[in-house]
N, C-alpha and C positions, 0 to 999 in steps of 0.2 A: 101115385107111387108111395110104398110104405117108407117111413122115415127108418133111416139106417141108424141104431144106437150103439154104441160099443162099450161095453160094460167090462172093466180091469180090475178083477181080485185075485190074487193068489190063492185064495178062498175060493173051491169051486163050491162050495154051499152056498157061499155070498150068489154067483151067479145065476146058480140054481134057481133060487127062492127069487130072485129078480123077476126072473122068464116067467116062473109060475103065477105070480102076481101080475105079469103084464101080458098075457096069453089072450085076453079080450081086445088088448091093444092094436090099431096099426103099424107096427113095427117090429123091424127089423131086428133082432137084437143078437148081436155077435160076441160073444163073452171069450173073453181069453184071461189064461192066467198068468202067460208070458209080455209084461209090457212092451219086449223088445218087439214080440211080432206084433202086439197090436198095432204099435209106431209104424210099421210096417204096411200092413192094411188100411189103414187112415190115410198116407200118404197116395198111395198105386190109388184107391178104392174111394177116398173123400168117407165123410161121416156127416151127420144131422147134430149127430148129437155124444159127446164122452162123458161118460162116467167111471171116476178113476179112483183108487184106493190111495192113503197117502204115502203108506209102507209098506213098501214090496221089493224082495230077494232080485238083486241085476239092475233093475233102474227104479227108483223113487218115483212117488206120482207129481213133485214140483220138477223132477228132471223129465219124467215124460210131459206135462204142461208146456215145460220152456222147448222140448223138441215140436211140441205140434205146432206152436205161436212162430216158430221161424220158419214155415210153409203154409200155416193156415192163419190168421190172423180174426178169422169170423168164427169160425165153429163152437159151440157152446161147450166148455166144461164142467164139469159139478164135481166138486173134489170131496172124497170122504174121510172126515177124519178122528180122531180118537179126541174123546172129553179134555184129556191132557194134554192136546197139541193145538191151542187156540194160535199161536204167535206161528204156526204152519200154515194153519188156515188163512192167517193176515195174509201170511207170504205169497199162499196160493193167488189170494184175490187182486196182488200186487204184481204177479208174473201173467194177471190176464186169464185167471179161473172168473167163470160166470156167477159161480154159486158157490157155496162148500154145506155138507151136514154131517151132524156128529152120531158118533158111533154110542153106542146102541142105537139103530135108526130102525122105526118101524118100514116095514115096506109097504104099505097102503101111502106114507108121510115124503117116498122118496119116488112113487109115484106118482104123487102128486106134486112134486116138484118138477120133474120130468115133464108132467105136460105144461105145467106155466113156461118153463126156460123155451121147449119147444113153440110154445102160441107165440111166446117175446120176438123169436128168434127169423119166425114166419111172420109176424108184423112188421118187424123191421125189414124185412128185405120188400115190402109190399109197401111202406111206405118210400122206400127209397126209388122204386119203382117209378111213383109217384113224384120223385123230387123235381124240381130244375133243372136243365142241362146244365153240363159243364163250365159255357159260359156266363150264367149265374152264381157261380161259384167264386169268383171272386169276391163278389161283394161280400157273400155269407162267410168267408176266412178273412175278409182283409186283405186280401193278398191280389195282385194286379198281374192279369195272364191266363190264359188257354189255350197254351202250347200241351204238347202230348206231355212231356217231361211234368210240367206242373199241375195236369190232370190225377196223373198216377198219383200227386202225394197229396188231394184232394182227396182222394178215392180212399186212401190210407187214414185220415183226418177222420173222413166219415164213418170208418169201419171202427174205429177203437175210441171210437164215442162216449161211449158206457163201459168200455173196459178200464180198469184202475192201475194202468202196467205203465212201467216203465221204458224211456223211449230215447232213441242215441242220433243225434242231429250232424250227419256230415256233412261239408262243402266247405270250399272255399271262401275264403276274408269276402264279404260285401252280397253274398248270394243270399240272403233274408233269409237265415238260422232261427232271429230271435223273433220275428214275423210269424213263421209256426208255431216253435213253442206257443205265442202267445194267442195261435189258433187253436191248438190241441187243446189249449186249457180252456178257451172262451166256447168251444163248441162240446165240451164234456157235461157230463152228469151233477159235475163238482164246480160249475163256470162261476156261482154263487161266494166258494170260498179262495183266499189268498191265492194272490200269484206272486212270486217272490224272485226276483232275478239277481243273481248274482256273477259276476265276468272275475273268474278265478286267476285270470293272467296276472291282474291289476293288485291282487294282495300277495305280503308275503304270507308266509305260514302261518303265525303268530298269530296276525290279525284277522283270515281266513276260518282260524280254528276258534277265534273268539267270534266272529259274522256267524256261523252256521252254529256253535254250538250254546254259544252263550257264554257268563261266567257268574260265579257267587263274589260277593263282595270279598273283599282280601284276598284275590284270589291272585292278583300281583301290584307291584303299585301302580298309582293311579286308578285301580278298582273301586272305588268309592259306595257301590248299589249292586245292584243282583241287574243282570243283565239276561232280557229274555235271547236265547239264539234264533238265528232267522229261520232255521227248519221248525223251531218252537211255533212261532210266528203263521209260518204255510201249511202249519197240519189241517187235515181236511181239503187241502188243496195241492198247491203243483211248486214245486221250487226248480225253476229252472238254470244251471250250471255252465255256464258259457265258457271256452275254451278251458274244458275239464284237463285236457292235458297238459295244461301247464301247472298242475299242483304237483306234490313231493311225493317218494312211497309212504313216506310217516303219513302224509294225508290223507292218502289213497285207502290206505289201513282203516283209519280212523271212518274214515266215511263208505267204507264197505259193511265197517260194523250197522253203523247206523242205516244203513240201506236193507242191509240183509236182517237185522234184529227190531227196525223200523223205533230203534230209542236211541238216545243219548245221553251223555250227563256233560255237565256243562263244565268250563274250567275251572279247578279248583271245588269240585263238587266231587260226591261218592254216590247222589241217589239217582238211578237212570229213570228218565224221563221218556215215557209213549210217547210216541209220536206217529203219525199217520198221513203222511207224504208221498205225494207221487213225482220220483225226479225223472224229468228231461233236461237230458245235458246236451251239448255242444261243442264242433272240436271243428278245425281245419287241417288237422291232420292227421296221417294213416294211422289210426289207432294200432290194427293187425299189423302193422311193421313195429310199433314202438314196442306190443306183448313181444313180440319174434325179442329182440334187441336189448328187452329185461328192463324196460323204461317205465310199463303201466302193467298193472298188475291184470293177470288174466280171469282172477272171480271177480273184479270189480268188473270190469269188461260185460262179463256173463250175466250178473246181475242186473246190468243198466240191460242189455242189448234184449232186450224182449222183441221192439221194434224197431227198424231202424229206417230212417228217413235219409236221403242222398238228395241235397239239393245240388242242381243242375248247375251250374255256371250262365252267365249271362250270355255265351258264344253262342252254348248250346240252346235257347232258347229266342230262335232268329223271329217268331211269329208273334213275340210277347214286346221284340223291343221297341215297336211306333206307339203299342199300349202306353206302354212305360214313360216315355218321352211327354207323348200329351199328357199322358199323369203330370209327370212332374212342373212341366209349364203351366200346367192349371192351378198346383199348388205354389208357385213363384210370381206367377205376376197376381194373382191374389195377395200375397202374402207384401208384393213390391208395390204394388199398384200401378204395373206396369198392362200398358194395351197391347199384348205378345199374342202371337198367331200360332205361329209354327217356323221351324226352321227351313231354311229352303234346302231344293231339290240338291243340290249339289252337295250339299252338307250332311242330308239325310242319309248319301248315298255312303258317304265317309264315314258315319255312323255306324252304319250295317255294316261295311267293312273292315271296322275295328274290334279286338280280339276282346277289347274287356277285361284289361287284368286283377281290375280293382272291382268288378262286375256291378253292381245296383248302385250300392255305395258311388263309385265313380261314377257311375252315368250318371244318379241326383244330384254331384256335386257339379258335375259340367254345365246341366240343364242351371242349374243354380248364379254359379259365375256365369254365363250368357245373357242370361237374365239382368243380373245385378249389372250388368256393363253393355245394353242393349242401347240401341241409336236409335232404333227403329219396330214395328212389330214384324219382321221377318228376322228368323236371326240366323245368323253367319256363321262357323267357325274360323272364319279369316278376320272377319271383323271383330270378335273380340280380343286374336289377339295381338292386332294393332292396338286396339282401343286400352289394352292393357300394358302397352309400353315393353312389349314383349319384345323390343331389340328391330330383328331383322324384318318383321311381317311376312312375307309370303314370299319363296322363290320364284322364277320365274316357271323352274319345271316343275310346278306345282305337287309338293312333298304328300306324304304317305301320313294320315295319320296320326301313325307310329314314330313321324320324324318330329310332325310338330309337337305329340309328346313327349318326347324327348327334351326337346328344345325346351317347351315350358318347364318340366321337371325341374333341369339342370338352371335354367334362370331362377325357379323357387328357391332352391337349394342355396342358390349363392347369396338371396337374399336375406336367407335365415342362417348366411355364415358358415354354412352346412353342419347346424343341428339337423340330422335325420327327424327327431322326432316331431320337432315344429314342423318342418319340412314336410312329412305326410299328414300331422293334421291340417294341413292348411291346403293340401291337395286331396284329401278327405279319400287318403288309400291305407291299407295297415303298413305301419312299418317294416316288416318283413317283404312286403309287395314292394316297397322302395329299396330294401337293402339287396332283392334280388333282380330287379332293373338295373340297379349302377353296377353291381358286378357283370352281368351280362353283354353291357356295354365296354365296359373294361377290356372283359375277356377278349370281345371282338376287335376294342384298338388295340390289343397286343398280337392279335392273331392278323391282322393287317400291316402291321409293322415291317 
């Protein structure tokens, strides 16, 4: 079958002289001067292969790029662009262009590119062909599971490989956010250079602006030396941003520049600095609700969101969670020096029955405390928490769960005096996962009342 090419100039000479140069070729080639209908035909029709002008009348060629990457995520693009617009071209190869070349291009030179991107694009799907199934796939990401849910963002891992784009990490507190990221980067083109993480909730502005950009000496007191910033640090590599939504709009501002202009300058400095980063961020909350509500700015949004990755919840991933389990006993009574088995049948089944609200996180920390307080090598959920002086032990109409977490919670809590925060570190859930438990409970003894 001849490969389909879709060639975008507003220039019908541009395409002209394409065809004619590639008339020996096997392919297809569909030239439009309208980017909106070509969007169009790519979607309905699929493509081999786009070739796209960078400036064009109704849609630009980095806004047609960012609309094919949110349906297509493998298709090759080769961006064309003018001598004078190199920091376009970055951007292109940043929003997930395959290639770019500049203008004046001979056309024997953009043939000849066309067929390398095309051989690339056909070896790769023949070597994937060729890969491991799925359940070898954990080991190759690090990641533990071969549920459907966490094939799909396997599949996603492996397609944007050798793309240099930007990538938006959803899910809830404990669902292994920073697990990917630190797959995306170990299995990229770039796995050689920085990985750089950063958990945005944890600074205020101040110090945040001084992590990622840096500062010159004098630049406030206590500045004493020139201070590299940490996106300085990750260029050539990956900076990944963890709970991106809790930064300010001043910040948001400031790191769209940098995103989108791929420089900086650092504090108290005037000379901006290249940089060449690729960010993956991360959030546990509805980003599209926060733009709606005027909370996170919507070209920052547009610019991270090239790809976007939606980790499952622990609920939803019912085929992943005996994986899991033995994971984590393997890595606990190694680590205790404990002769642990597995947990028994009755406990297993409490297991699977429970909702997970603190999802991975929570389940490591349980496997964890069982372990640490284990009598024997079968382990219990009753027995530890007798064995932890957890008050009542066990009712006789054998509680849900959900009651004897509760029960532990509310005993943690009153042990830490009720600091919340000590309080979920030490039951290893995020603090918002606790402050919306006790409200819950609340609500329900008021509504009982």
């Amino acid at each position: 079958m001849n490969k389909h090419v879709h060639f975008i100039d507003d220039d019908p000479a541009a395409g002209d002289l394409f065809r004619r140069f590639a008339r020996d070729k096997e392919y297809d080639i569909l030239i439009f001067k309208n980017p909106i209908e070509a969007l169009k035909d790519i979607r309905e029709n699929g493509s081999h292969l786009v070739i796209t002008d960078l400036s064009m009348p109704g849609m630009s060629g980095l806004e047609l790029l960012e609309s094919i990457r949110q349906t297509d995520i493998e298709v090759p693009v080769i961006m064309i662009t003018g001598f004078s617009t190199e920091d376009n071209a970055i951007k292109a190869l940043r929003l997930g262009a395959t290639d770019f070349i500049k203008k004046p291009y001979d056309a024997d030179e953009l043939l000849e590119q066309v067929d390398k991107v095309l051989k690339k694009s056909e070896d790769r799907k023949t070597e994937k062909l060729n890969r491991p199934g799925i359940k070898d796939k954990q080991d190759q990401f690090g990641m533990i599971g071969h549920s459907n849910a966490l094939s799909k963002i396997y599949e996603i891992i492996d397609k944007i490989s050798d793309i240099r784009c930007n990538v938006i990490i959803e899910g809830e507190s404990g669902t292994g956010k920073e697990l990917v990221a630190h797959a995306l980067h170990n299995h990229s083109v770039f796995a050689d250079q920085p990985f750089i993480v950063i958990d945005c909730g944890s600074l205020t502005d101040t110090l945040l602006e001084s992590e990622l950009f840096g500062h010159e000496k004098g630049a406030f007191t206590g500045a004493t030396h020139i201070k590299q910033g940490l996106l300085e640090v990750a260029s050539g590599g990956t900076i990944f941003l963890d709970e991106i939504c809790n930064i300010s709009d001043t910040m948001q501002m400031k790191l769209m520049r940098a995103v989108q202009a791929q420089t900086i300058t650092r504090v108290g400095g005037i000379t901006p600095i290249s940089i060449d980063v690729r960010f993956v961020v991360a959030t546990n909350r509805n980003i599209e609700e926060m733009i709606a509500a005027g909370q996170f700015r919507h070209d920052l949004y547009h610019r991270l969101n090239v790809v976007k990755i939606i980790m499952p919840p622990l609920r939803e991933r019912e085929a992943d969670l005996e994986l899991l389990i033995n994971h984590f006993i393997n890595e606990f009574k190694e680590r205790y020096q404990r002769d642990i088995k597995h947990f028994d049948h009755a406990s297993m089944e409490k297991l699977k029955s429970y909702s997970w609200p603190g999802n991975i996180r929570e389940l490591r920390n349980l496997v964890e405390r069982h372990i640490a307080l284990a009598d024997g090598p079968v382990l219990s959920i009753d027995q530890v928490l007798i064995g932890s002086d957890m008050g009542e032990g066990i009712d006789a109409d054998s509680p849900t769960l959900e009651a004897l977490e509760k029960r532990y919670i509310i005993k943690t809590l009153d042990k830490c005096n009720g600091n919340k925060e000590q309080t979920a570190s030490l039951l290893g859930i995020n603090k918002s996962t606790l402050w919306r438990k006790l409200q819950s409970w609340q609500k329900n003894t008021e509504n009982n009342d």
